[in-house]
N, C-alpha and C positions, 0 to 999 in steps of 0.2 A: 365408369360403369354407373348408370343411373341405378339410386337407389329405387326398391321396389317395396311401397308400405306394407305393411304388416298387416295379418286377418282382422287383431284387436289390439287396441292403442290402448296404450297404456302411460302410467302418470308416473313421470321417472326424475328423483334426486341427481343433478350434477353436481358434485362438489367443486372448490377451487378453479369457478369458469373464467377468475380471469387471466390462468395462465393458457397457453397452446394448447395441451390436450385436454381438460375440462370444457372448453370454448368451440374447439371442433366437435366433440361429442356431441354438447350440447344441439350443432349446427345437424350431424350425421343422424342425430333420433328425430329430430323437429323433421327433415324427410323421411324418414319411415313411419311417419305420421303421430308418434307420442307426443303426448303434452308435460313440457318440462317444468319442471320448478328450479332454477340456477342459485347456489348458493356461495357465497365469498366474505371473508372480514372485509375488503375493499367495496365502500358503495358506488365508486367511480369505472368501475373496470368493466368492462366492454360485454362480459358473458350476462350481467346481470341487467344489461339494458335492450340484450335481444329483442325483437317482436315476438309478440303471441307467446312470453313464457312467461312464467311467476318468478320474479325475483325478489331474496330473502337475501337481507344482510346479518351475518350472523358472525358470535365471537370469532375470535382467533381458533386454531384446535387447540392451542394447548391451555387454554382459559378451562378453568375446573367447572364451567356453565356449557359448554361446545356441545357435547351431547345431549343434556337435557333437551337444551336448543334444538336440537337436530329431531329429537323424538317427537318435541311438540313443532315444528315445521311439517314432520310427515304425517300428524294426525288431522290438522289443521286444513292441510289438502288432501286428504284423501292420499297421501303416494304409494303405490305400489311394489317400491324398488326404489335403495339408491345405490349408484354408480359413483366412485371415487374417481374424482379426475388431478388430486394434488397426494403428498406422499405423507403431508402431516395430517390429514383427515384420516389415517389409516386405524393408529393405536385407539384412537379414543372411539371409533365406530365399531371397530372388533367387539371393544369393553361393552358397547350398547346393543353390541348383535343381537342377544338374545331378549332383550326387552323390545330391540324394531320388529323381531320376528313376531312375540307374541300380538301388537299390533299388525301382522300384515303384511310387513316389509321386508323385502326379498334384501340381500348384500350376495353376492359371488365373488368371494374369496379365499386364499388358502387357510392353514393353520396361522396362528397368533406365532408360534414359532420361527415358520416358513417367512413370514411377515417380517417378523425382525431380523431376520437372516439378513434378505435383501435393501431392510433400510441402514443396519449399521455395516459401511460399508469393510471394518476388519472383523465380521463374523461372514463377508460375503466369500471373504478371500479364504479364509479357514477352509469355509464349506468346500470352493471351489478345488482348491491346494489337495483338501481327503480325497477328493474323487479323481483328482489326476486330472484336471482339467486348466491348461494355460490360463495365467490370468497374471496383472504386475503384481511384481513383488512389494509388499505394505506392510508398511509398521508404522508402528507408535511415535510418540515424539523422541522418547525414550530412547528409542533400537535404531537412530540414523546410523552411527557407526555400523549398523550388520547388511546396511543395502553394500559396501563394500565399492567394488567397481563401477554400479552404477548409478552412483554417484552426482555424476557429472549431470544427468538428465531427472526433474526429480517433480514434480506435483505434488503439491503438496492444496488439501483440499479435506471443506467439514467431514468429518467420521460419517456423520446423517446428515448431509447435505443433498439437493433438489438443485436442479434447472442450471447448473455452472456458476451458481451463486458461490461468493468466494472461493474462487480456482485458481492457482497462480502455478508459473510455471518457475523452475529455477535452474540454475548450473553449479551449485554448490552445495555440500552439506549445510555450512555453515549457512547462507542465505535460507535453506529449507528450516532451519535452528528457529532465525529471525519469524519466518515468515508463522511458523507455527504459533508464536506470541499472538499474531493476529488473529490467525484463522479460530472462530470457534470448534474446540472439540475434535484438533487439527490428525488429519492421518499423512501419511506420505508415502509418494508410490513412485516406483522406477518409471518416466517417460515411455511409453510406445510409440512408436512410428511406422506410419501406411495406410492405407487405406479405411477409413472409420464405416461402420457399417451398423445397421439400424435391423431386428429381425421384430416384425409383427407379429404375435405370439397367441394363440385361441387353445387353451389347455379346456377340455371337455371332463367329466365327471367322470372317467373310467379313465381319465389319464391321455387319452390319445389325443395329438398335439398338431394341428397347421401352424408352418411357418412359413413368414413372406420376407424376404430378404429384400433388402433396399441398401446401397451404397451414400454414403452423406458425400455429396460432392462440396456444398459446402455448406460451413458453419459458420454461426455468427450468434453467439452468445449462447453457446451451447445446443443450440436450436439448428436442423436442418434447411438452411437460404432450399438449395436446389438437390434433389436424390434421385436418384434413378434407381430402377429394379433391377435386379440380378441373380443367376440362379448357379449354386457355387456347391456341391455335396461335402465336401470339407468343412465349409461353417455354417450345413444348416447341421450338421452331424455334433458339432459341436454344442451350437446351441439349444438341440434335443438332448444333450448330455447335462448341462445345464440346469433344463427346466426340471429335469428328475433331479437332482441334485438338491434343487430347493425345497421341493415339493410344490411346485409352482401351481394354482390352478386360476383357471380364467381367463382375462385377458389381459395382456402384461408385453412386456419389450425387453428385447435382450441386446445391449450393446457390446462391441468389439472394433477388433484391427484384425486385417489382413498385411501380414508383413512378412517381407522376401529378408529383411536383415536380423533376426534374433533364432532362432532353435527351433519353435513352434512357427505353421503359418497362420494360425488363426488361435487370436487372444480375445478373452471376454474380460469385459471390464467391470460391467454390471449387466442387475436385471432391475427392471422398477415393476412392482406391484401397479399398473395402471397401466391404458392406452397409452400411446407414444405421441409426440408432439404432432409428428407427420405421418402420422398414421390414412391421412386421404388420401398418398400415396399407394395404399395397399388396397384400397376398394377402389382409385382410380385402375389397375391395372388388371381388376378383375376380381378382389377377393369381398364376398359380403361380410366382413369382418364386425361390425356395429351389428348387424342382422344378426349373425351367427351367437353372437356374445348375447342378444337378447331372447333369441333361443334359450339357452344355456341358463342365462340370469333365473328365469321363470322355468328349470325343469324340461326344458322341451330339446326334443333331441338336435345336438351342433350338426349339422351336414357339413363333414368338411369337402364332400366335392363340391361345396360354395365357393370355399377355400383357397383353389388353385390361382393361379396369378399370373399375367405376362412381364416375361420378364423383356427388360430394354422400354420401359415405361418410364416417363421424368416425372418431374413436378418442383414447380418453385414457388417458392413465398415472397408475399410483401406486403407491407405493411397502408391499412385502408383507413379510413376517418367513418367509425360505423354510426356514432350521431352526436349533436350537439343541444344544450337546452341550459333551462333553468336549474343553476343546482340544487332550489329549494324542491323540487318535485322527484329527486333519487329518492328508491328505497332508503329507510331509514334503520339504523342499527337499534335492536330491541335492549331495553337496560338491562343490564345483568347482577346479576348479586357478589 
């Protein structure tokens, strides 16, 4: 679906462009005609050498400077809005929300609560567990003896981890034991097996919810190679069950399994507070998803019959060589105290 630019353009913060969903955002507003400013601790990474955007190299998040940073980036150009596209930009933006707002600057997102719900991933499981909603069974490093049976099939991966950065899979307590030595901040969860499934998420400010379901045909580093759309009322049911669960609002992704071999057919695994990596999938097959969500951002009513999607729609990724140059000429990281 060709995007369709917007009445008035506006000047919009991408966080973390040089992962997948920062980097397409980036790509989905620069068509609806806004003027970006892209921001990353990496000076090398691909979002922050777009054409026609402002690219700022800026601390790490968790540097005790990020925010400042962040506050004088949006004063500096004029932003009207930023858009988190990474999950450690979250905590410390939250903490400045109300200092970007008295500047000007729009944020859309849920409570500081809801927030941490969805990044630590053993308060995700809690949440989901109270509300009776499928999800693997996780615990501590502590509590392996109480996964019992399954045992045998076991992931073990960061508590607040992003992008399948340290993931590993295992077939034994013991190996899960080891492997927690390594992982930072290690949780561990019973294997699922089936069909992986990706749901495009636009929560509107009275709560009412599109969702665009997409199948992950395949993976490859956590990231969806190739996904098709698909339209399933058992796990879009679930995943509306979900986003009230969190308190979810904005625009956000909910992932899961569809599987014929456990008690439940549809398991949620997580939700990330931000677009999804392949989320072009969802506006390829029909939904104005980046439109909608800028809607929403600035106050303006979400039209979810934008919304709807065809399902039996693909889409695959690969990997392009977006430019080469001098490295003395990248943006340069600002000193920090």
């Amino acid at each position: 679906m060709a995007a369709q630019k917007t009445a008035r353009a506006r000047r919009i913060v991408v966080t973390g462009v040089g992962a997948n969903p920062g980097f397409g955002l980036t790509r989905s507003l620069q068509r609806l005609g806004h003027q970006l400013i892209c921001t990353d601790a990496e000076p090398l990474v691909p979002g922050l050498l777009l054409p026609d955007t402002i690219g700022r190299v800026s601390p790490r998040a968790d540097h005790p400077a990020y925010a400042a940073h962040m506050i004088r980036v949006c004063r500096e150009t004029r932003a009207d809005a930023i858009v988190v596209g990474i999950e450690n930009d979250l905590i410390p933006l939250l903490a400045a929300q109300r200092t970007l707002a008295q500047n000007g600057v729009r944020m859309w997102l849920p409570t500081a609560a809801s927030v941490q719900t969805c990044l630590d991933k053993a308060a995700f499981h809690k949440a989901l567990t109270n509300h009776g909603i499928p999800t693997p069974r996780s615990v501590l490093p502590h509590q392996i003896h109480e996964l019992g049976s399954v045992a045998d099939e076991l992931v073990v991966k960061p508590r607040r981890g992003h992008g399948a950065q340290d993931v590993y899979f295992c077939s034994t307590a013991e190996q899960a034991r080891v492997l927690c030595e390594l992982v930072p901040d290690a949780l561990v969860q019973e294997r699922i097996r089936g069909a992986e499934f990706t749901a495009d998420c636009l929560v509107d400010r009275a709560g009412r919810a599109s969702v665009i379901l997409r199948r992950r045909d395949l993976v490859k580093g956590g990231l969806s190679a190739v996904a098709t759309t698909f339209d399933d009322a058992r796990v879009e049911a679930r995943v509306r069950q979900t986003l009230t669960a969190v308190g979810a609002a904005g625009l956000c992704c909910v992932q899961g399994f569809i599987t014929s071999t456990g008690p439940e057919p549809v398991v949620i695994t997580e939700l990330n507070v931000r677009v999804a990596g392949g989320f072009a999938l969802a506006e390829a097959a029909g939904a104005d998803l980046v439109g909608q969500m800028v809607n929403g951002l600035f106050h303006r009513p979400v039209d979810h019959d934008r919304l709807t999607y065809q399902p039996g729609i693909f889409l695959t990724h690969y990997t392009e060589t977006l430019t080469s140059g001098d490295q003395s000429l990248l943006p340069r990281a600002e000193e920090t105290p």
